[in-house]
Structure formats: C-alpha cells, structure tokens
N, C-alpha and C positions, 0 to 999 in steps of 0.2 A: 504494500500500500504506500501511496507516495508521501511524503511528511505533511500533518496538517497546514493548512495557510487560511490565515485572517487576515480579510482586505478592508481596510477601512476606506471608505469613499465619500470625498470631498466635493463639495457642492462645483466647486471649478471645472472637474474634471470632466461634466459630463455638459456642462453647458452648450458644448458644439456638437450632442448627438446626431451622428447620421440619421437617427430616426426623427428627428425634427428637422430636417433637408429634405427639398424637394423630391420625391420619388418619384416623378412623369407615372407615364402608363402601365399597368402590369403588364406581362408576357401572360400567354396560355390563361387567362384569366377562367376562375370559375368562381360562379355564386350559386351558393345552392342554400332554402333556408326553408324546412319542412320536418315535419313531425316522420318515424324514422321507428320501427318497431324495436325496441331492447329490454329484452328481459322482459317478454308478457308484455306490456306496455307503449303504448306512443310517445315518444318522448321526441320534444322541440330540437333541432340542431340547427345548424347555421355551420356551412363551410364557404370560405372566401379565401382568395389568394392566389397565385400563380402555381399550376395544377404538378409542374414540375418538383417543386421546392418540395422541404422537407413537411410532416405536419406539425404542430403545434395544437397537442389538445388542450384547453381550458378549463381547469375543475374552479369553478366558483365559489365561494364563501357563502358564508350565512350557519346551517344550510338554510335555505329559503334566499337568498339575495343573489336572485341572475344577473352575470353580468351581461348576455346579448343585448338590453335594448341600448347599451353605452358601449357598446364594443369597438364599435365605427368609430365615435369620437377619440376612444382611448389607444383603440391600438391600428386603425385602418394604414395607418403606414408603410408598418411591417408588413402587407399583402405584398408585398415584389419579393419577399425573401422566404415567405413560408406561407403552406396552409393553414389558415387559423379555423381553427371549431370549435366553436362556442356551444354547450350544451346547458340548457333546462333540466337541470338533477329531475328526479323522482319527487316530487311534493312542493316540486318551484316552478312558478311564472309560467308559460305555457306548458307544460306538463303538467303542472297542478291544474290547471282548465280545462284541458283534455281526459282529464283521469277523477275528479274528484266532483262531488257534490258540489249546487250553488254556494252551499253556505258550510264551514267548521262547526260541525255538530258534535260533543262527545260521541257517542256512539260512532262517528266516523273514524275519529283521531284513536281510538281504543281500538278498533278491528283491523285497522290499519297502522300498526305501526312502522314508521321508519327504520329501519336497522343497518348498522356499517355493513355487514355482509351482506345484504342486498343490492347496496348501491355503489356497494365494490364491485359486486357483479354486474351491474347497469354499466358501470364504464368500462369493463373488459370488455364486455360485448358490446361497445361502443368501439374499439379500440380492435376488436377484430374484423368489425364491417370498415371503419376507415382502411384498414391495410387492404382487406381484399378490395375497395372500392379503387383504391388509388393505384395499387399493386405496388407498393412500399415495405420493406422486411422490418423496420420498425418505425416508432414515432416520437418523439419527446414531448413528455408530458409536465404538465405546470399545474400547480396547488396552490393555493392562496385561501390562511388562516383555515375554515373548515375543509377547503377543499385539500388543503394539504394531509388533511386522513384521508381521505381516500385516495391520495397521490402515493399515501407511505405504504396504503393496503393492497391497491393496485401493482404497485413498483415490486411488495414483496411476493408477491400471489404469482405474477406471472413477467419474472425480470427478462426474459429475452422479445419479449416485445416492447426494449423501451433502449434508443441510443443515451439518454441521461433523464433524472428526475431534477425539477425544480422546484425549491417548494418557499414559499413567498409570506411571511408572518407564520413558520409553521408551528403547528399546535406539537405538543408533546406531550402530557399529562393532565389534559384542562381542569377535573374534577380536584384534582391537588394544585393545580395552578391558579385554580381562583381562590383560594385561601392564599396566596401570598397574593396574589392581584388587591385582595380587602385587604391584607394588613399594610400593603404598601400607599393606598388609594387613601388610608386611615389617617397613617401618619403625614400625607400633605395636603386635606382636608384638617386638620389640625392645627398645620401649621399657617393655614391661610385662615381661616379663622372661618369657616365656612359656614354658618353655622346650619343651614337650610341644608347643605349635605353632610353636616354631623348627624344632623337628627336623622335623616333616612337611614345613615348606616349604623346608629345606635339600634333604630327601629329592626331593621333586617334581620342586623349582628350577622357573627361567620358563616360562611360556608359549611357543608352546604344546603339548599332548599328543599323543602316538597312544596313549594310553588313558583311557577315561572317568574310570576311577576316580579318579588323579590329577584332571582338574576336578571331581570331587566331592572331594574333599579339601580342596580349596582352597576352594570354595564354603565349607564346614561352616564352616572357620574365618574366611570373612568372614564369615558369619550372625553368627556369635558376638559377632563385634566390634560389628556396626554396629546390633545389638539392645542394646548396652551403652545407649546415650545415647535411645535411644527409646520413645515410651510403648506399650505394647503394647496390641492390638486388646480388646477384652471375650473374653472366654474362651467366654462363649455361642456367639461366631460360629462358632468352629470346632466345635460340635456336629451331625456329620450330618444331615439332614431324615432320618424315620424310614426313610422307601422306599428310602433307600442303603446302610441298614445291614444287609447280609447276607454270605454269603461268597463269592457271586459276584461281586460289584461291589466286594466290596474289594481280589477278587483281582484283576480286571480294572483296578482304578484302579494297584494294585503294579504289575504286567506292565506299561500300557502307559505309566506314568510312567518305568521302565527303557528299553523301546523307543523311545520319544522322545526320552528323556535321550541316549541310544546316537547317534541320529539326528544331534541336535544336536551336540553336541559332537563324537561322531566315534571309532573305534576301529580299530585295526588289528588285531587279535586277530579281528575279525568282519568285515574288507573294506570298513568302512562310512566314508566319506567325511563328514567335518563337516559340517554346512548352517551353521554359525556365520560358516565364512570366506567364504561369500558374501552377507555382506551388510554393506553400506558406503552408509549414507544420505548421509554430507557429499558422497559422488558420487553417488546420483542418488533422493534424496531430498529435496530440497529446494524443489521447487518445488509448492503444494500451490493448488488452487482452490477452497478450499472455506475457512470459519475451524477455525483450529487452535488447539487450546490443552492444552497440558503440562501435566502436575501432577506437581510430584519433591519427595520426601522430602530434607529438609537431613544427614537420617544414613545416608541411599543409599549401602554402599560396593559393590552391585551394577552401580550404573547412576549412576554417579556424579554430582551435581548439575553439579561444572564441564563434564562432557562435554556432559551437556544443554543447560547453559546456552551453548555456545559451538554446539552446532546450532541451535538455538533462533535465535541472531543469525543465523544464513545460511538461514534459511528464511524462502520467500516465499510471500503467502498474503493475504488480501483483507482479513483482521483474525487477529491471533496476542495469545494472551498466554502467558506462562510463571508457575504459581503456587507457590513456593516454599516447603513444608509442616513448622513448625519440628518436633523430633521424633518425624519422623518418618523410617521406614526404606525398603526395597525394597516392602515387604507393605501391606497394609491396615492402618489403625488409624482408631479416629473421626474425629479431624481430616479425617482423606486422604478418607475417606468423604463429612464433611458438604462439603468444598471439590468433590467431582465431583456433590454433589449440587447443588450454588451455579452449578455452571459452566451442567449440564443447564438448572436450572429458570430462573435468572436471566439468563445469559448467552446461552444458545441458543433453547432456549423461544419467547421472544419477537418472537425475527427471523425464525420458523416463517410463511410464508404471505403474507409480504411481499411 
C-alpha cells in the first residue's frame, strides 16, 4: 500500500479551475433522463455527457435530498470529460412519486422500510445496467455525506466494478458521531451565549433519539454553526433545472425527504427502526480494492474532519488520499467542487485503461 498523504487545499489553488473554463460543445453527446427499472422498482436517472468518456455515478445525500434537479447548475461542465448519472435513490424525489403513496402515512413508512442493503442493491444494479449500456468494464463512483454508505457498501460488495471510490463528507459511525456532533455543537452554543439554542439542546439532551424530530433539531443548529466560518456555494446552484419545478415533484421531493429522514434516523411514534445504528465503517469498512480518496470540509460539524481523518488512517487500499477543503462545510461550495473535479480528471482519469 502506498504511504498515506494528507492534502491540504488552499482557496488559491483552485481559483483557475479548468472546470470553471469555457468547455465549447460536447463530442458524442448523450442525454438520456427516465425512470429505469432496478431492483423491482422504477427509479429516476438522468445520464449526460460525452458517451465516450468515463462514467461518473452520483450517490446523493440526505437520504431523501436528490441532487438531479441542481445537477446542470453544479456540475454541467464536466459533461466533455465524463458521463454523469444522477440517480433518485429509492424513497427520493422522482422515485418517491413513482413508487409511493400521495401522502406519508404510518402504515406506509412501517411496511416499507428503507434498509442499506436494499439500496446497496439498487445501485449495483444500477451500476451493472450502466456498464452493459455503455459497454464500459468499470465506472467511478462518488458518495456524498449519506451517499457515501452506500459508496462504502457498494465499493465493498462488489470492488471490480469500480476504477476508484470517492466519497465526499463521508459518514463513518453516524449513530456514535452524533454524540460528539452534541457535545461539540454544546460547547460553542455556550460559548456564544446562544441562548434560544441552549434551550433546544438542554430540551433534547444527548444522543440518541426515539424521535426524529429531536435529530432534526439538532441538525438545524449545527447547520447554523458550521455555515458561520464557510464560504457558501453560488446561489445559482440551488436554482431548480426548469422540468423540477412543479407541484408534483416538489411534493414528492417534501414526502420523501420526511420518509427517509424517518428511515434514517428512526422513530418510535411510527415502529421505524434507525438504519443510522447500523453502520460502523472502523469495523468493517476499511479495507477497500480499488483507490480511494476523501474530500472533507475543515468546517464539517456534520461529518466531522477528525473522524474522517482518523478513518482515513485505518483504511487500506492500493493508493488513498485525504483532501482537506479550507472553508468549507458539510454541503457543496466551489472549492469542494473544483477539488472533486481535480480528483476525477487528474487523479483518476489517467490510470483509466492501464
């Protein structure tokens, strides 16, 4: 295994990204953006990009938070250099509208639970129709925050269908992470004298919940904090692509971003079982065949840089780097951006076909 390396990256460095240069016209262009049978199910994709290039699959956060209808804004660039596909997990945004009742009813959220091994399975078999589609022998795949469990479950389940894994705020422990997420969120809530967010988090207290709502509460006011010291994204991004903007896909994005959330984290009010407490990478995530490479925000109070940074050393892998992104937070921002674009083109790219 090669010696670990920790990149720290400087706001300078990336200011002239090629991904913010003119890119003219794609070659061989394809857009394809249609529901797509995997795993029993219809599920939303969206492919775009020059049909030669490598693919780039996209596991999105939340779970519940797709990123296709901001996909164009964030990442349309990079179509000259790779295939991007964007996928509607199983309980998100057009998926959850194609598959689910008008409305989150208990009795829905209960007979249907979310499970990592289901939606691990959803992306393998998303990931073995891209290959036969394209006729490609592997693809490199991207996680970001939730999506990054299922990039770690994915990656381990089936490593020869992946030239590298990226995984982007990745989660490692969440249900023991957000106990140090409260005591950390505690102490500068304290020291700011907060006192409308002491009370919430006196009210909550630790980790962790049998009701959602409490981790949402607590979430709101890390967002709050750890947006203090970060540059925030271009405001353009989070402008819907126009085909999302209606009132069925906004409802469908509300619904199944509750449903997931419920999933995730877990409630007793609804019978529903966390999927948060089963997942623990320092046990059995760490050994990865494929190159791996991190990218964490230094103001992450979500996914916090030392946790990362201290899996990050007990992962084993053919070539690893960790790049450490000043400014930046849980979410997206330019920086974070042009660095996943430096990893793809520069770093991966090249060891393609070797």
């Amino acid at each position: 295994m090669k010696p670990t390396l920790i990149i720290l990256v400087h706001l300078l460095m990336v200011n002239a990204s090629a991904q913010n240069q003119d890119t003219g016209r794609v070659a061989n262009r394809i857009v394809e953006e249609r529901f797509i049978r995997i795993n029993g199910i219809e599920q939303w994709v969206t492919i775009k990009g020059d049909s030669t290039k490598p693919i780039v699959l996209f596991l999105h956060g939340g779970p519940g938070s797709p990123l296709s209808p901001y996909a164009d804004a964030i990442y349309g660039k990079w179509e000259k250099d790779f295939i991007l596909v964007q996928w509607d997990q199983r309980g998100t945004g057009k998926t959850y509208g194609r598959n689910a009742p008008p409305e989150v009813s208990p009795a829905y959220i209960k007979s249907n639970p979310l499970t990592i091994e289901q939606m691990s399975r959803d992306g393998t078999d998303l990931v073995h129709y891209l290959i036969q589609r394209f006729k490609k022998p592997k693809i490199i795949l991207f996680g970001t925050s939730w999506g990054s469990v299922l990039g770690v479950k994915m990656a381990m389940s089936n490593p020869e269908l992946y030239y590298a894994y990226v995984g982007h705020s990745q989660v490692v422990a969440p249900s023991e992470d957000l106990i140090f997420d409260y005591r950390q969120i505690y102490r500068l809530v304290q020291t700011a004298n907060d006192q409308e967010s002491l009370t919430i988090l006196n009210q909550i207290g630790e980790p962790p919940y049998d009701m959602a709502r409490n981790a949402g509460k607590l979430l709101r006011i890390i967002k709050k904090y750890q947006e203090r010291n970060a540059t925030p994204a271009p405001a353009a991004w989070w402008t819907m692509a126009p085909a999302y903007v209606n009132q069925n896909d906004n409802q469908d994005r509300e619904n199944g971003d509750d449903y997931s959330f419920l999933s995730y984290v877990g409630d007793k009010r609804f019978d529903v079982s966390p999927i948060n407490t089963k997942i623990n990478f320092l046990k059995d995530g760490l050994v990865f065949k494929m190159p791996v490479y991190l990218i964490q925000g230094e103001e992450d109070m979500q996914t916090p840089a030392v946790i990362t940074t201290a899996y990050f050393e007990r992962i084993s892998a053919p070539s690893k780097k960790l790049i450490l992104v000043p400014k930046a937070e849980h979410g997206f921002n330019q920086p974070v951006v042009d660095i996943q674009y430096k990893v793809m083109r520069e770093y991966i790219q090249p060891t393609i076909g070797r």
